[in-house]
Z-matrix of the N, CA and C atoms (Angstrom, degrees):
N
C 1 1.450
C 2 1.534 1 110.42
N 3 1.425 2 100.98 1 -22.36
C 4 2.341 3 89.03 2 -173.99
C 5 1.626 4 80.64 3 -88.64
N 6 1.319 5 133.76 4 -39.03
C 7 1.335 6 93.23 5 -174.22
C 8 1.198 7 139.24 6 -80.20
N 9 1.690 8 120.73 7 -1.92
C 10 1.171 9 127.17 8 128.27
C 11 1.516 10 126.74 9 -28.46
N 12 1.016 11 130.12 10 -60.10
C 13 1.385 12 133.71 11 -170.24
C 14 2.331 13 98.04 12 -72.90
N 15 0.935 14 71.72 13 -64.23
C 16 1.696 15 83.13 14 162.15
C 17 1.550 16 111.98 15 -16.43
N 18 1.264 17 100.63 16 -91.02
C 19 1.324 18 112.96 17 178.02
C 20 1.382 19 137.15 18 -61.34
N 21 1.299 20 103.38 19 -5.14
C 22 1.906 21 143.71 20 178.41
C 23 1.373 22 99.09 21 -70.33
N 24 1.849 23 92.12 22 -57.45
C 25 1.485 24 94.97 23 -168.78
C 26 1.550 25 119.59 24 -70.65
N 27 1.889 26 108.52 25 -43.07
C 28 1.041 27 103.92 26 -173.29
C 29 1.576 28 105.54 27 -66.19
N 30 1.268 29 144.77 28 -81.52
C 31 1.185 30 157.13 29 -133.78
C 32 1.972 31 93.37 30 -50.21
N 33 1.594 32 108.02 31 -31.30
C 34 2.064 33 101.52 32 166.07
C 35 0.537 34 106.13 33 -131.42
N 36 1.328 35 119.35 34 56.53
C 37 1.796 36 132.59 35 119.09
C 38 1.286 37 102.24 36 -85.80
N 39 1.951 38 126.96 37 -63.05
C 40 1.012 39 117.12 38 167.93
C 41 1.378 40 138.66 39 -16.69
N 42 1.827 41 106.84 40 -61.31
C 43 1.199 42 130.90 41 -174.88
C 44 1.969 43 100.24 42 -50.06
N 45 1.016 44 125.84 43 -46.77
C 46 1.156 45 136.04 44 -151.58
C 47 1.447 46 109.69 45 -98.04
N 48 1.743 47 99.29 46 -35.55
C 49 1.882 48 93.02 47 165.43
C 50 1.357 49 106.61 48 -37.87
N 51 1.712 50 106.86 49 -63.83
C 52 1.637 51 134.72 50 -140.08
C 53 2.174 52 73.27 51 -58.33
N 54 1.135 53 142.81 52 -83.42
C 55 1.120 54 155.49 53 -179.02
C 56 1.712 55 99.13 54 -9.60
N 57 1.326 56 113.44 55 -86.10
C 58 1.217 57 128.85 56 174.29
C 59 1.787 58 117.99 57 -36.35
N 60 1.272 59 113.13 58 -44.93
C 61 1.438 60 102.52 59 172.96
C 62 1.703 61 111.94 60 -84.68
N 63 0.889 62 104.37 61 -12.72
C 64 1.750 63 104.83 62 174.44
C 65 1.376 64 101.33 63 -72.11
N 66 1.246 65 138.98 64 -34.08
C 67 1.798 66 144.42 65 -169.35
C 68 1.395 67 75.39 66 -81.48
N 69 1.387 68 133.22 67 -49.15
C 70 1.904 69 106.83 68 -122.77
C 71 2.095 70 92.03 69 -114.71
N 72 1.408 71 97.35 70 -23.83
C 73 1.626 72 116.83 71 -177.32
C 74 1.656 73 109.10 72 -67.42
N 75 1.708 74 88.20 73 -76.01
C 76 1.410 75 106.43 74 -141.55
C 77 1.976 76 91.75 75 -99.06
N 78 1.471 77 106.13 76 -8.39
C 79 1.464 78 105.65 77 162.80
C 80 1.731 79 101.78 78 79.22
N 81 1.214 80 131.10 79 32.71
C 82 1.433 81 123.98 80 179.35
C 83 0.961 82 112.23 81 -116.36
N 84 1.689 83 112.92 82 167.00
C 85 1.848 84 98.63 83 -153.52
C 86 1.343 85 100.34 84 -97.43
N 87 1.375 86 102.04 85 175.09
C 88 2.048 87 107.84 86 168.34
C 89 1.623 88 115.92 87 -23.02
N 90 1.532 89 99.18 88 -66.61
C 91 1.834 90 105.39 89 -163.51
C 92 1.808 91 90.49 90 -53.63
N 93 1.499 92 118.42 91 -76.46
C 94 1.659 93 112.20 92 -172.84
C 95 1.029 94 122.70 93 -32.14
N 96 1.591 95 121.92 94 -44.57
C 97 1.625 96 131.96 95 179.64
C 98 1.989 97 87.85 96 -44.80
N 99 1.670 98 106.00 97 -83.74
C 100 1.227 99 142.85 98 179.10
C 101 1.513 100 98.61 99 -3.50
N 102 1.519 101 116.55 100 -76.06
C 103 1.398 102 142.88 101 170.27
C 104 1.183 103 114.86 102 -21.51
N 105 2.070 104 103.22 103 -80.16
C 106 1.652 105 115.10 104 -173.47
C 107 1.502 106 116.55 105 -53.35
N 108 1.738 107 107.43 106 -13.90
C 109 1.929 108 97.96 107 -166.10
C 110 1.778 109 84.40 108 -94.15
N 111 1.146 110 155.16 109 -18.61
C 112 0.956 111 140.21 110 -74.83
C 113 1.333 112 67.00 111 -157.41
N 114 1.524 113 113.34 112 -68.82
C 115 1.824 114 123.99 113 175.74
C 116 1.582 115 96.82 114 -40.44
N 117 1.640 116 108.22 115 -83.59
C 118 1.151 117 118.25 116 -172.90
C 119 1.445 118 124.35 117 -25.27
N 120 1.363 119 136.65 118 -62.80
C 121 1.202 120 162.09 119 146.10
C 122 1.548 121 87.45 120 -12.76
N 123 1.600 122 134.35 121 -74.03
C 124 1.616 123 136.94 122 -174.71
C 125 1.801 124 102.63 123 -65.18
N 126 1.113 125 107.75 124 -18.95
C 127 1.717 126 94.76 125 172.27
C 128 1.235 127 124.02 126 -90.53
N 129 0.737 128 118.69 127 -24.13
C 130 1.724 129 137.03 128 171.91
C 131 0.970 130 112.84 129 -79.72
N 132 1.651 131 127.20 130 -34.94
C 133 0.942 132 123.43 131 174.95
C 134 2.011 133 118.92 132 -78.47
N 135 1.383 134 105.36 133 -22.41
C 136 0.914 135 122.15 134 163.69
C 137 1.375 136 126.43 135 -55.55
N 138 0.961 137 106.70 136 -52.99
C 139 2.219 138 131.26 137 166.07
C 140 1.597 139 128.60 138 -46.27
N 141 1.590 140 86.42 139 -18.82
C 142 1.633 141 118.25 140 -163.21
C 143 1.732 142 109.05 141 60.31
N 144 0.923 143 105.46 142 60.83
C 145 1.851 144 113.94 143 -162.28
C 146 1.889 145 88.94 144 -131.62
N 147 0.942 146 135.74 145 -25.81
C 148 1.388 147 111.82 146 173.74
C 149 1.203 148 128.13 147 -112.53
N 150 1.486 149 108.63 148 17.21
C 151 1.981 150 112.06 149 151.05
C 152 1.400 151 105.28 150 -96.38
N 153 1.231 152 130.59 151 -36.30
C 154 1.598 153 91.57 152 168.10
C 155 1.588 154 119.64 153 -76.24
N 156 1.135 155 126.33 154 -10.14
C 157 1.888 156 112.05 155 137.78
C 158 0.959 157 149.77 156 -30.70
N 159 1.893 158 103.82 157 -44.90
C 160 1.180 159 107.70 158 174.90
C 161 1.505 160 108.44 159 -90.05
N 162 1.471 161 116.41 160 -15.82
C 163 1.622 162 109.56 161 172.64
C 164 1.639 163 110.26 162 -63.80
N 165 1.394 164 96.01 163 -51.81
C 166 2.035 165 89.91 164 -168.79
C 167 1.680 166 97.21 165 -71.91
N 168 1.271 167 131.39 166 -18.92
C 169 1.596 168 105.19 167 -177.92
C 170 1.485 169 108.37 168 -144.71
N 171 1.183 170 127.41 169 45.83
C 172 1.529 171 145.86 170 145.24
C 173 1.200 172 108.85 171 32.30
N 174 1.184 173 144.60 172 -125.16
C 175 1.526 174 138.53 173 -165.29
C 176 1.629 175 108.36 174 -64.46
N 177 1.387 176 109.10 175 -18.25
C 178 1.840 177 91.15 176 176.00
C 179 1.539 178 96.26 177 -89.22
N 180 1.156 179 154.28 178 33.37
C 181 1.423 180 132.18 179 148.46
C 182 1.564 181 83.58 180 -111.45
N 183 1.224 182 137.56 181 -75.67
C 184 1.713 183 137.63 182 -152.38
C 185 1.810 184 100.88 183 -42.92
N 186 1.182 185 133.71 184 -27.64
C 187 0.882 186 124.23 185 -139.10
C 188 1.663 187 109.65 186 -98.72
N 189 1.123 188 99.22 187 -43.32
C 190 1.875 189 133.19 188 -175.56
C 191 1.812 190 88.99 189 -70.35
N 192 1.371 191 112.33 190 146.29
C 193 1.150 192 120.50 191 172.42
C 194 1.412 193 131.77 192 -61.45
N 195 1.131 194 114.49 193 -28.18
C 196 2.030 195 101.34 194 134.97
C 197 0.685 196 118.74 195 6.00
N 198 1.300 197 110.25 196 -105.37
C 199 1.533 198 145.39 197 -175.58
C 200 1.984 199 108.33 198 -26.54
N 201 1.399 200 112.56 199 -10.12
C 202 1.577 201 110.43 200 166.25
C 203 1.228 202 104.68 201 -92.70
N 204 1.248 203 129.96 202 -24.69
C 205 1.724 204 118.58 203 -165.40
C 206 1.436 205 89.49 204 -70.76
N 207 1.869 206 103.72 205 -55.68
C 208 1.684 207 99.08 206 -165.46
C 209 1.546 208 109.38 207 -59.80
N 210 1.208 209 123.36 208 -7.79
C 211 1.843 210 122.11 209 172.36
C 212 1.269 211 102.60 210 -68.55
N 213 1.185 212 119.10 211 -57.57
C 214 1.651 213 133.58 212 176.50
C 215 1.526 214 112.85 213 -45.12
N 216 1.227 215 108.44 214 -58.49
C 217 1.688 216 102.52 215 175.19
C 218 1.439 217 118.25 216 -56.64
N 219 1.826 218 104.98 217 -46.76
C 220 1.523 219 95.25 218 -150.84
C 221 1.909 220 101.12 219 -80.93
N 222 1.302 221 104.09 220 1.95
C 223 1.369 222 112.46 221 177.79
C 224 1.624 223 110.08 222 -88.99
N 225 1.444 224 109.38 223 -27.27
C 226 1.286 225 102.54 224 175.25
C 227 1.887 226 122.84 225 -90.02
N 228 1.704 227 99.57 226 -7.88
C 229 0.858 228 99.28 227 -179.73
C 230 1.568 229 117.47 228 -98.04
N 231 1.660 230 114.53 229 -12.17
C 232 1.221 231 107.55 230 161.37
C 233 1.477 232 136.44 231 -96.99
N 234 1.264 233 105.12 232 1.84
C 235 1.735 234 125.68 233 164.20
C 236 1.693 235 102.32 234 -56.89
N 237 1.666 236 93.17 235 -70.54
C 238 1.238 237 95.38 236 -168.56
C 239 1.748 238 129.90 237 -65.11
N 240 1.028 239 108.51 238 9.07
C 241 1.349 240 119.37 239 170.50
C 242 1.457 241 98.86 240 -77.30
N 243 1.598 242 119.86 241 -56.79
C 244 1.406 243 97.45 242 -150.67
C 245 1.755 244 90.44 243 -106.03
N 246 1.251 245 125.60 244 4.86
C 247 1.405 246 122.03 245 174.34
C 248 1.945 247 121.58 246 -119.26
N 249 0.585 248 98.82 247 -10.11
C 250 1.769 249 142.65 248 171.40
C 251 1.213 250 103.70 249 68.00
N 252 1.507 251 135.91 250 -96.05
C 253 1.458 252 136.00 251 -160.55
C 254 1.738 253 96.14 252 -83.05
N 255 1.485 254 122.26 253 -41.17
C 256 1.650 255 125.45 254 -175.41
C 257 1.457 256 103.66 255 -48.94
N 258 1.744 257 113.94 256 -59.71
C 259 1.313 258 123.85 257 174.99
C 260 1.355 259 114.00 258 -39.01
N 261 1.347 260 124.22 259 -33.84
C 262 1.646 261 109.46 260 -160.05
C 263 1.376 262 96.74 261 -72.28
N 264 1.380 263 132.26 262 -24.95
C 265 1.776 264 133.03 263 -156.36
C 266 1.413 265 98.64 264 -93.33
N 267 1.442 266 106.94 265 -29.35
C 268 1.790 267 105.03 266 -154.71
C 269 1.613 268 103.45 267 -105.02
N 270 1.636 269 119.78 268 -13.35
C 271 1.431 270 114.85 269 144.21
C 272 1.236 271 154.43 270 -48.96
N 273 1.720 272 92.78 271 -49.99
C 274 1.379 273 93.26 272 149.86
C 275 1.496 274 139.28 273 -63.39
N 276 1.126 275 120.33 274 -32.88
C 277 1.011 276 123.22 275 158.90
C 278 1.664 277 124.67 276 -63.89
N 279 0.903 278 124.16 277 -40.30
C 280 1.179 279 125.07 278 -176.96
C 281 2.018 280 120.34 279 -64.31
N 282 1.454 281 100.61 280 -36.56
C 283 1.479 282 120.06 281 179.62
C 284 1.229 283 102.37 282 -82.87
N 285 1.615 284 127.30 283 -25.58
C 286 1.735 285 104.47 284 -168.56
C 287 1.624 286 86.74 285 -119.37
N 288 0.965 287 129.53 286 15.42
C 289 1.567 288 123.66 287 171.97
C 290 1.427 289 134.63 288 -48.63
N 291 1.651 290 95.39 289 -19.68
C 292 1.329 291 86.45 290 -172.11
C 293 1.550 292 95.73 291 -119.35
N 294 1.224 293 113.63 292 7.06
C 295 1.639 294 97.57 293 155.90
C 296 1.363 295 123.36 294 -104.48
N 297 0.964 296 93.49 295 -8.92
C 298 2.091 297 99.32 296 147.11
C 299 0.996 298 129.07 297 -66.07
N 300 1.320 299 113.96 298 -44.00
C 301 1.815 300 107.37 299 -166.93
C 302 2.160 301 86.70 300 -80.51
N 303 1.149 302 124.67 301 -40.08
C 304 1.343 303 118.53 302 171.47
C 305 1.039 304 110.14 303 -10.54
N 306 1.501 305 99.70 304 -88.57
C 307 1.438 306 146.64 305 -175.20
C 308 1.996 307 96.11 306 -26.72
N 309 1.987 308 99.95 307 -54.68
C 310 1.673 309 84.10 308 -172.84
C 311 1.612 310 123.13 309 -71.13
N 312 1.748 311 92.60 310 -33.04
C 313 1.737 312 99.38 311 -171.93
C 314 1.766 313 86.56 312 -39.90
N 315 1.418 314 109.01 313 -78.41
C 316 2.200 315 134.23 314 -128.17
C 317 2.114 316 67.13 315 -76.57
N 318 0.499 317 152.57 316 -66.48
C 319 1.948 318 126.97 317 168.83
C 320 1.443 319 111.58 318 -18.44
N 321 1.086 320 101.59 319 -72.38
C 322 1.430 321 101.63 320 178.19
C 323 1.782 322 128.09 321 -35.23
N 324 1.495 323 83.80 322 -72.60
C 325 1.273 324 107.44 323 173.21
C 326 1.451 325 124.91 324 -41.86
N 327 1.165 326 101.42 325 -45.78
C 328 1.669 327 104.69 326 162.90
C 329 1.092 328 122.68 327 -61.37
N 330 1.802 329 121.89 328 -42.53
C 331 1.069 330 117.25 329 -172.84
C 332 1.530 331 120.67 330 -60.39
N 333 1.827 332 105.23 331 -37.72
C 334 1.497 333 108.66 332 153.67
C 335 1.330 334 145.57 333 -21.29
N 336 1.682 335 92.25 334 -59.17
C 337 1.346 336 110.10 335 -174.57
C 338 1.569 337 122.25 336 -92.58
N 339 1.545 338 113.35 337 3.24
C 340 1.505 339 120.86 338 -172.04
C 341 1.190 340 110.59 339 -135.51
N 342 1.333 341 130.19 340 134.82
C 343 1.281 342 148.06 341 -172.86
C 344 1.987 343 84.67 342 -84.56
N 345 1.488 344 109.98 343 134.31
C 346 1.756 345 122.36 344 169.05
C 347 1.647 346 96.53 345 -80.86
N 348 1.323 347 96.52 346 140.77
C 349 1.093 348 104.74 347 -167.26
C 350 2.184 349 88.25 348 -95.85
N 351 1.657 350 90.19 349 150.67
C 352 1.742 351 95.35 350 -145.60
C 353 1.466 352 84.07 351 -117.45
């Protein structure tokens, strides 16, 4: 079990170096950072290379923003099996839906509750 957690930790830490030197390295902003893991995360997931990631290191791959591309794929890839080209659009959506609309309420909500800093 610690090397579970172990390897949890390292594999997003990894995830987040690779993040961190792209801001601090390669000089690109949030959204591009945001984007490239975001792609990446959908290519791997594409490859079939980022479920056994999430098997050997469990909440450090699901957790890190990755882990949406591969939502995005594996949603587009099981729509479209049984709906074919309609499925590929309406999977994705359907599997990451509800951490979007999250995402808009607790946006909101903050925006309510917090003065932007000016």
């Amino acid at each position: 079990m610690i090397a579970m957690f172990f390897w949890s930790f390292v594999i997003g830490g990894i995830i987040c170096v690779i993040g961190q030197l792209m801001f601090d390295v390669a000089k690109l902003t949030p959204a591009h950072t945001l984007s490239f893991l975001v792609v990446a995360g959908a290519i791997l997931s594409g490859f079939g290379l980022y479920e056994p990631l999430i098997d050997f290191a469990g909440a450090g791959a699901t957790i890190p923003i990755t882990s949406f591309g591969n939502a995005l794929v594996n949603g587009a890839m099981q729509e479209s099996q049984e709906h074919g080209l309609v499925g590929v659009l309406t999977g994705m959506f359907e599997v990451t839906s509800s951490g979007i609309s999250a995402a808009i309420v607790f946006g909101f909500i903050g925006a309510l509750l917090f003065k932007p800093k000016g």
